[in-house]
C-alpha positions in Angstrom: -21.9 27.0 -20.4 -19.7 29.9 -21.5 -19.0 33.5 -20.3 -21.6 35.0 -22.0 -24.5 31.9 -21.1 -23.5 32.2 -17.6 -23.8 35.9 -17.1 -27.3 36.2 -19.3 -28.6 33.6 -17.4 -28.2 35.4 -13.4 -29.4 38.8 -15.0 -32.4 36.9 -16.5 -32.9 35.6 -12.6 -32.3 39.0 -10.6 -34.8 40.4 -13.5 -37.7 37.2 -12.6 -36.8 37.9 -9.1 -37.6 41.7 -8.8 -41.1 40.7 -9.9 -41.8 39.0 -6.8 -39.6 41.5 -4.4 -42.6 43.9 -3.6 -45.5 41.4 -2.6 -43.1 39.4 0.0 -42.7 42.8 2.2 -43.3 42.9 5.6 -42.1 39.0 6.6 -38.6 37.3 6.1 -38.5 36.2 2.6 -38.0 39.8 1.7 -34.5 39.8 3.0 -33.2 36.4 1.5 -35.2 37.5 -1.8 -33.3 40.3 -1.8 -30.0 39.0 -1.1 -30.4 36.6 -4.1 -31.3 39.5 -6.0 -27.8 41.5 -5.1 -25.8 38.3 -5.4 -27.2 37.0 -9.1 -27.4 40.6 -10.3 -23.7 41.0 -8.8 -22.4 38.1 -10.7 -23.7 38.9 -13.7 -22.7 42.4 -13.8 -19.5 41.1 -13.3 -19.5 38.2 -15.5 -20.9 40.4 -18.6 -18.2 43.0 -18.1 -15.8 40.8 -18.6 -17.1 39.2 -21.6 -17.3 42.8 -22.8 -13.6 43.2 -21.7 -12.8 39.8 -23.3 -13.9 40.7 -26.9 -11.5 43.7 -26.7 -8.7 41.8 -25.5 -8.4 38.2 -23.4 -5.3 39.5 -21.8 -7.0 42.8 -20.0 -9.2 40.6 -17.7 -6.6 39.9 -15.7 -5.1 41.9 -12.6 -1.5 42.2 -13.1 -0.7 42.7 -16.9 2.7 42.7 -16.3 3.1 39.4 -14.6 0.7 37.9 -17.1 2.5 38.9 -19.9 5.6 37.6 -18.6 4.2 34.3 -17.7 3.2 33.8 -21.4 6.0 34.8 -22.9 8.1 31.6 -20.5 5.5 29.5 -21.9 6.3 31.0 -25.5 9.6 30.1 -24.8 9.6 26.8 -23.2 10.5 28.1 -19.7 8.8 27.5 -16.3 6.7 29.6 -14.7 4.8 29.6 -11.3 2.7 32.1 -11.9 -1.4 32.0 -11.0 -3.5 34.0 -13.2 -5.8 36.0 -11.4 -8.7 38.1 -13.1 -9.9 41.3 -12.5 -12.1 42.1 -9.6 -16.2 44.1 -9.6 -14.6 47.8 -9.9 -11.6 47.2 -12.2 -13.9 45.5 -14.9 -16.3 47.9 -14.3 -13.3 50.6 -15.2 -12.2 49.0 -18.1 -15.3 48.6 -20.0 -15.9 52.4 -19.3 -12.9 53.3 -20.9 -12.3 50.8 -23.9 -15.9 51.3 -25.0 -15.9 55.0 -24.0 -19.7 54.5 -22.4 -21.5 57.2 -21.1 -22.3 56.4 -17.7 -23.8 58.9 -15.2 -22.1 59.8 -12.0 -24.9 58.5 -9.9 -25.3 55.1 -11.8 -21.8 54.6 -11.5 -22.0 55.1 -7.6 -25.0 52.7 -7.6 -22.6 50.1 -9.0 -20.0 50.5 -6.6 -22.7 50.4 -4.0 -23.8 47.0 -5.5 -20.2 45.8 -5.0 -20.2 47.0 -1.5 -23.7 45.3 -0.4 -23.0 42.3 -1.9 -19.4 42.6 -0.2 -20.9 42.6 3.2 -23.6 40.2 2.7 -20.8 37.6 1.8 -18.7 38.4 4.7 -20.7 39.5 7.6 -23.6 40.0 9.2 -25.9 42.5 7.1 -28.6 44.2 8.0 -30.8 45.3 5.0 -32.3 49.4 4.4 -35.0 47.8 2.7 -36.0 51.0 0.5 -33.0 52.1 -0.2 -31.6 48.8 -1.3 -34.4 48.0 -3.6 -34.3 50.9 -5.4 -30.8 50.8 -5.6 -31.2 47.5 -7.6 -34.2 48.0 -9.5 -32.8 51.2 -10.9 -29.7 49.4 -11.9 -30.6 46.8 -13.9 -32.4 49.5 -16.6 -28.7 50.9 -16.9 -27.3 47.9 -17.3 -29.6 46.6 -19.9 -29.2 49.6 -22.2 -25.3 48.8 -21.8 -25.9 45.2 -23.1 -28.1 46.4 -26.0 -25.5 48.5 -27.7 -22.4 46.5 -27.0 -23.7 42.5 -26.8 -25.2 41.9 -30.4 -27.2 38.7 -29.1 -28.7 40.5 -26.2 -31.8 42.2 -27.6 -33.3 38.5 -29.1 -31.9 37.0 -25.7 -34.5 39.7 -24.1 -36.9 39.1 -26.2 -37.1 35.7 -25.8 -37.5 35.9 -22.0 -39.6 38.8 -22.0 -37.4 40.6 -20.2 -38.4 44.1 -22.3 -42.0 44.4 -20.1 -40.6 43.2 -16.7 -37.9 45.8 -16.5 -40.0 48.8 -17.4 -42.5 47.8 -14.8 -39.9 47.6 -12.1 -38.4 51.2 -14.3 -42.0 52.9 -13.7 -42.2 51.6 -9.5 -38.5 53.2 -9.0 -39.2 56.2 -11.1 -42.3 57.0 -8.4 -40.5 56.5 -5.3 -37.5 58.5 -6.3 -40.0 61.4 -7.1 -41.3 61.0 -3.7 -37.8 61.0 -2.0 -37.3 64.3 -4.2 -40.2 65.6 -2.9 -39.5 64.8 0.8 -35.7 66.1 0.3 -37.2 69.7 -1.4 -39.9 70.4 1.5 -36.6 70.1 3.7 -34.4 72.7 1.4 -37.2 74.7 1.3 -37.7 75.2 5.0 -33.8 75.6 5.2 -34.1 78.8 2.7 -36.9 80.3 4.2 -34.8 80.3 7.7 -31.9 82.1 5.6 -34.2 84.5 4.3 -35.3 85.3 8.0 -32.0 85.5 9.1 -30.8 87.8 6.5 -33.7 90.2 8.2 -32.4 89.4 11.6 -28.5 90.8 11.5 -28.3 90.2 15.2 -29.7 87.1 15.4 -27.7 85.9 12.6 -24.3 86.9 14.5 -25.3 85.4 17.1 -25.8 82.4 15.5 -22.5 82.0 14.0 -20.7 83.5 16.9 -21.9 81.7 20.2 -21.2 78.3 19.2 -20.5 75.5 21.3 -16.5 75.7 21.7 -16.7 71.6 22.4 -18.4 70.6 19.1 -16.3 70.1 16.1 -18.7 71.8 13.1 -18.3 70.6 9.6 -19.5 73.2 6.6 -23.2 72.6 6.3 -24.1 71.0 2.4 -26.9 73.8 1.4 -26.0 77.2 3.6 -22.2 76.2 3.3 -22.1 77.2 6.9 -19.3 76.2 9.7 -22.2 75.3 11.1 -23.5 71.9 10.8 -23.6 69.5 14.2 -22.9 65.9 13.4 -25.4 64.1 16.1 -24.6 60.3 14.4 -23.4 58.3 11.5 -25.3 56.0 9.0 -22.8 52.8 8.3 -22.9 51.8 4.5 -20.5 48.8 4.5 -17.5 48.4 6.9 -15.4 51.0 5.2 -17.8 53.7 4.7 -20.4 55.7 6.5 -22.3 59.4 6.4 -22.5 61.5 8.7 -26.3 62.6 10.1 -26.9 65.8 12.0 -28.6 69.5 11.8 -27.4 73.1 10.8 -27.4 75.7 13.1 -27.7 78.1 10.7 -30.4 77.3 8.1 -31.8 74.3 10.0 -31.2 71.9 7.7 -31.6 68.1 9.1 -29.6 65.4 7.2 -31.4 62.6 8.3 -31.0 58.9 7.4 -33.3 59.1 4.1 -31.3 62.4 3.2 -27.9 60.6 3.6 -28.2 57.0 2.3 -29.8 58.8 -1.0 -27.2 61.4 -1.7 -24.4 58.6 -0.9 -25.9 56.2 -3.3 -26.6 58.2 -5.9 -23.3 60.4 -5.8 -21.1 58.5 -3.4 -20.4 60.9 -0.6 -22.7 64.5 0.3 -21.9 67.7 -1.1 -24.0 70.9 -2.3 -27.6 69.6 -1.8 -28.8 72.2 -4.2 -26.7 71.4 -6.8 -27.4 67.3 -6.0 -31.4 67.6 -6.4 -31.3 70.2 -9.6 -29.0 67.3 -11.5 -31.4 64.8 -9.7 -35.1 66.2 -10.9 -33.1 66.6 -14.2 -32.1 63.3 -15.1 -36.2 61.9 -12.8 -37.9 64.5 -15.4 -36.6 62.8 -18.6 -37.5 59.1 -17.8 -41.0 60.4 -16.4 -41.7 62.4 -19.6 -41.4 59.4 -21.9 -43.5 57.6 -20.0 -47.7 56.6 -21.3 -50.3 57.1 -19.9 -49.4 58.2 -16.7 -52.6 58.9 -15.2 -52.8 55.1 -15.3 -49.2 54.1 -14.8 -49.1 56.7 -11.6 -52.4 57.7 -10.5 -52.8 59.7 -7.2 -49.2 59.7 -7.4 -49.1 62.6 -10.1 -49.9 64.8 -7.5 -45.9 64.1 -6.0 -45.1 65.6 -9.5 -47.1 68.5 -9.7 -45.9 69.1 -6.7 -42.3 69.2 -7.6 -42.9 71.2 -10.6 -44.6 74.3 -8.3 -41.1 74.1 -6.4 -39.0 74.0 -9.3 -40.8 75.5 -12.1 -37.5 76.9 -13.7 -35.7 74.2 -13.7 -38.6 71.7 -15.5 -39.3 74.6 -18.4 -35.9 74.7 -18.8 -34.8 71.2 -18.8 -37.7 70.3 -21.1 -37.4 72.6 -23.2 -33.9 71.2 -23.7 -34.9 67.3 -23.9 -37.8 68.5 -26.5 -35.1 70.3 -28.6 -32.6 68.0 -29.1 -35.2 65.3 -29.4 -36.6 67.6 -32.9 -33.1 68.3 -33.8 -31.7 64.4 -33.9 -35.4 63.5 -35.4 -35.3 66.0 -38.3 -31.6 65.6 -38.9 -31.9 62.3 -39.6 -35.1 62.7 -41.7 -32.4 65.2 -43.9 -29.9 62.6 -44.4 -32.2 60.2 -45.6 -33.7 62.9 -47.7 -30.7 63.5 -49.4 -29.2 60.2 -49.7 -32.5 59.2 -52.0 -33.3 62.2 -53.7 -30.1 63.9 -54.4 -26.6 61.8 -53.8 -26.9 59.6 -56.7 -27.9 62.5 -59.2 -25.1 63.7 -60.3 -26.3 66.5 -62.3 -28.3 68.2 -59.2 -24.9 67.1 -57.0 -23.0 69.2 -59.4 -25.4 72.0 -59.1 -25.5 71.9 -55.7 -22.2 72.0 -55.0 -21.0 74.7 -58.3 -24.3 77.2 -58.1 -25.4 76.6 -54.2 -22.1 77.1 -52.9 -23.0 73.4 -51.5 -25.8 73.7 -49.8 -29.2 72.3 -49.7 -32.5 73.5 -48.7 -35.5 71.1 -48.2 -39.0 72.5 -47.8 -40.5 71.4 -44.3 -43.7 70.4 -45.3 -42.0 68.3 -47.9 -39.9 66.6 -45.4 -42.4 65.6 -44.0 -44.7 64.4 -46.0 -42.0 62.4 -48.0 -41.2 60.1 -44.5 -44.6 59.8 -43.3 -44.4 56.2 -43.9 -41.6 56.1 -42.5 -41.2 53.3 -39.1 -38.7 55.6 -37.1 -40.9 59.4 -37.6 -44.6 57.4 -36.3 -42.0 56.1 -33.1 -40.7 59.0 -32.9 -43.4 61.6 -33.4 -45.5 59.2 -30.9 -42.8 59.6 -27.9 -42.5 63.5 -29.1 -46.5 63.7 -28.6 -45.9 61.4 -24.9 -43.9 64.1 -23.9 -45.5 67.1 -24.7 -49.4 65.1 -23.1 -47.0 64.8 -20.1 -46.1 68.1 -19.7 -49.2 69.5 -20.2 -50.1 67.0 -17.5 -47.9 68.2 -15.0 -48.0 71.9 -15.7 -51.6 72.5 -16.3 -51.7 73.8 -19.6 -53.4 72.8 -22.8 -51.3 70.2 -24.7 -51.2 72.9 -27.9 -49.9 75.2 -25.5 -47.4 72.8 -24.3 -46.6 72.3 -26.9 -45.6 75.8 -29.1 -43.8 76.7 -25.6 -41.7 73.7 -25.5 -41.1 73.9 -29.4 -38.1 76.4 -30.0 -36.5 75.4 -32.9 -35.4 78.1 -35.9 -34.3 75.5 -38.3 -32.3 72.0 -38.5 -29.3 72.0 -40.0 -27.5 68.3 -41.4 -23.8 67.9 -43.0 -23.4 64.5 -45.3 -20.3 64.1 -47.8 -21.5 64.5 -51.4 -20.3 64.3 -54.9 -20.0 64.4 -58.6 -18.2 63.1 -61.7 -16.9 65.7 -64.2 -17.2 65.8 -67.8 -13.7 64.6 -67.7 -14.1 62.0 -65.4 -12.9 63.7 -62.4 -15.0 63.0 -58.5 -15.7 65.8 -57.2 -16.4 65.8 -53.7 -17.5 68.8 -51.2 -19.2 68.7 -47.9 -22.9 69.1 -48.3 -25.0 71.9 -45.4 -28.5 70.4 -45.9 -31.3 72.2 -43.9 -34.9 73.0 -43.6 -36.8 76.1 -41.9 -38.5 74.8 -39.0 -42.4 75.1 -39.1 -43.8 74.3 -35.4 -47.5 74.1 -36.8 -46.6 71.5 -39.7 -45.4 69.3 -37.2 -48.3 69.6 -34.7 -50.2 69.2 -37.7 -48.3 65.3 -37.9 -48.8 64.6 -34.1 -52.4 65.6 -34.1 -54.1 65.4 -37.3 -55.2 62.4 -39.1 -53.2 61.5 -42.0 -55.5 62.4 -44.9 -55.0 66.2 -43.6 -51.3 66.4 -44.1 
């Protein structure tokens, strides 16, 4: 068994494993279930990052480069050497594979790994007492992250995953997670929004206010509260994460905000330590509202549970119209784009007449009709995918904010026009190449594209 078999094979396990986690609540199993889970989900993390860091270079797996490199080079030249290779540990291979394959990695998935490292640290060393939520979700949210990782960068990965079926299990356990951070989100808001209603009332109530700030307990060491900002926040206990690290739990004098043991164990997972609530749950609902929009058929996937959304949306309505309106727009602008290149490539690069007109008369630039653009890729695989999850998102909107899905979608729909570059070229009459940078656009027409998500394909 290599590397690369023996780290597929305990992420295949932790994956199988999840399946079973939620029916064996409430009795023992859970918690050695669970442990299994961290441990084979641990290793393989581990042992895939390194295969990763291994394909770069053998020699960065280990710890100290310096002494490695100087033990080969005594072997190199026939001298002795006592020195005991030793390989990188969970974080530092973490690390490297951030860096040497420049992966975009979240802030908040990136403190769920070191929160991996840290449960599976004190399960193997002490005595550890399991927050069964908050562990769970930890893991189950993980694994999504870490499968997208091994997609792009482990070529054999996707048949591997196929193979096992490991494509349906993970979006189930995706869709479960997705829910109950939408209800810790909801929980968390009610909580903010009580704390700014008791500023507002303050801000009425000068002396009440000064009072407030002034007549503090001289005995009790406040710490600056993380919504009002406040010297005002009264630590009553601590939450211990691991043996090194713990949050502190407590109440605000000022705005009343309580930072209870659901409050703290989130924030710290997610982010790693507590700061600016506001700012935490604004880049939370952000990054919950883009998986839950690609979601289908919600109303059977969630059920009651929408409600928790709608919900949301009432208390953050600027944020979701915003933030939608930002995933719909790139979403249209990568989809079209891409549409252009493939446009040009078969209708204009290889013509060198037209390439020479373009570039000589058009000042190098190209402009394809909509419509046309369209209706040239309608067979094409990637548009049906694509114009499918476009028409997911927009249902699910409409879902969520009431409105009819035309509606929906002409307000989410922004876009002036879609603009693609693409190298281009022609031969001269005296054999010289001619190249020039090529602008390739097309004016955006909201209704011909509704017209491709809604309408059957003999009215196109």
């Amino acid at each position: 068994m290599n590397i690369l078999e023996n780290g597929l094979d305990s992420f295949k396990k932790s994956v199988l494993l999840m399946k079973n986690l939620s029916g064996s609540k409430g009795n023992k199993e859970y918690e050695f279930l669970l442990k299994d889970i961290i441990i084979g989900l641990h290793h393989s993390t581990e042992t895939l990052f390194k295969f990763l860091v291994s394909k770069k270079d053998d020699n960065l797996i280990y710890k100290d480069l310096r002494s490695h490199f100087e033990h080969r080079l005594n072997l190199k030249l026939s001298f002795k050497s006592k020195y005991k290779p030793k390989t990188i540990d969970f974080i530092d291979v973490i690390n490297r594979v951030i860096i040497l394959y420049d992966l975009e990695i979240e802030p908040s998935n990136y403190s769920k790994l070191k929160f991996l490292n840290e449960i599976r640290n004190s399960i193997t060393h002490y005595e550890f007492e399991f927050e069964e939520d908050i562990t769970e979700h930890t893991v189950a949210m993980l694994i999504p992250t870490l499968f997208r990782i091994y997609i792009d960068k482990i070529p054999s990965f996707k048949n591997y995953a196929e193979e096992n079926n490991l494509y349906s299990d993970i979006q189930e356990s995706v869709v479960e997670n997705l829910m109950w951070d939408i209800k810790q989100l909801l929980y968390i808001s009610t909580k903010i929004n009580r704390a700014k209603s008791e500023i507002e009332k303050l801000d009425e109530e000068p002396d009440r206010k000064k009072a407030i700030l002034e007549n503090r307990n001289k005995k009790i060491e406040y710490k600056n509260c993380i919504y009002c900002g406040k010297n005002s926040f009264k630590v009553v206990g601590s939450l211990l994460i691991d043996t090194e690290n713990a949050v502190e739990l407590g109440k605000c004098d000022y705005c009343k905000l309580e930072v209870d043991k659901k409050i703290s164990q989130y924030l710290y997972v997610n982010y790693g330590s507590l700061f600016n609530i506001e700012t935490w749950i604004r880049m939370e609902l952000s990054k919950v509202l883009k998986e839950f929009l690609k979601i289908k058929d919600i109303d059977i996937t969630f059920g009651k549970d929408v409600i928790s959304i709608q919900n949301l949306y009432k208390k953050y309505t600027d944020l979701f119209e915003k933030r939608t309106k930002i995933i719909v727009g790139y979403f249209i602008e990568d989809m079209i784009s891409r549409l252009l290149k493939n446009n040009f490539e078969s209708s204009y690069y290889f013509e060198n007449d037209t390439m020479e007109n373009i570039i000589e008369n058009d000042d190098s630039k190209l402009l394809i009709d909509f419509k046309s653009l369209l209706e040239d890729n309608s067979d094409d695989e990637r548009l049906i995918e694509d114009s499918e999850l476009l028409g997911i998102i927009v249902k699910n909107y409409s879902k969520i904010t009431g409105n009819s899905e035309e509606d929906s979608f002409y307000k989410l729909v922004r876009v002036e026009y879609v603009e693609a570059y693409e190298n281009g070229m022609y031969m001269s009459w005296n054999g010289v190449q001619i190249e020039s940078e090529i602008s390739i656009r097309t004016d955006f027409n909201a209704y011909e594209l509704w017209s491709l998500l809604y309408c059957e394909d003999d009215e196109l």
